[in-house]
C-alpha angles and dihedrals in degrees: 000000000000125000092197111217091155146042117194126183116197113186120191116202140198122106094342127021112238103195126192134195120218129193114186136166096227139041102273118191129240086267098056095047097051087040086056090031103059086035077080118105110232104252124121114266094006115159134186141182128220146154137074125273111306102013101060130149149198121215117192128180100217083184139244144286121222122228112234094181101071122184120224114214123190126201133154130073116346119286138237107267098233 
């Protein structure tokens, strides 16, 4: 069981945003949100529990939103003017 103390939110963007939701009894840094955060699997909803006594915490996937304005980038040798 969590005694929830913090909430934490971690969003991952590129062309979609995959965003996570972290309890914890105790302050985490940057690096150990985004470490519990990207040990999720990625389905929707999944939670897991981790930690030793004390210092527990809950991960949850909340899901992810998918971009509709991609951006094209070209490389590579030079192109046929149309």
């Amino acid at each position: 069981m969590i005694t929830k103390k913090y909430t934490y939110t971690y969003d991952e963007y590129s062309q979609d945003t995959r965003s996570y939701e972290i309890e914890s009894e105790v302050m985490l840094t940057e690096e150990e949100v985004q470490d519990i955060a990207l040990g999720c699997d990625l389905k929707d909803g999944y939670t897991y529990e981790g930690g030793e006594k004390g210092k527990k915490y809950k991960a949850k996937f909340i899901g992810t939103e998918f971009g509709d304005d991609s951006q094209p980038e070209y490389g590579g040798d030079e192109y046929k003017e149309e």
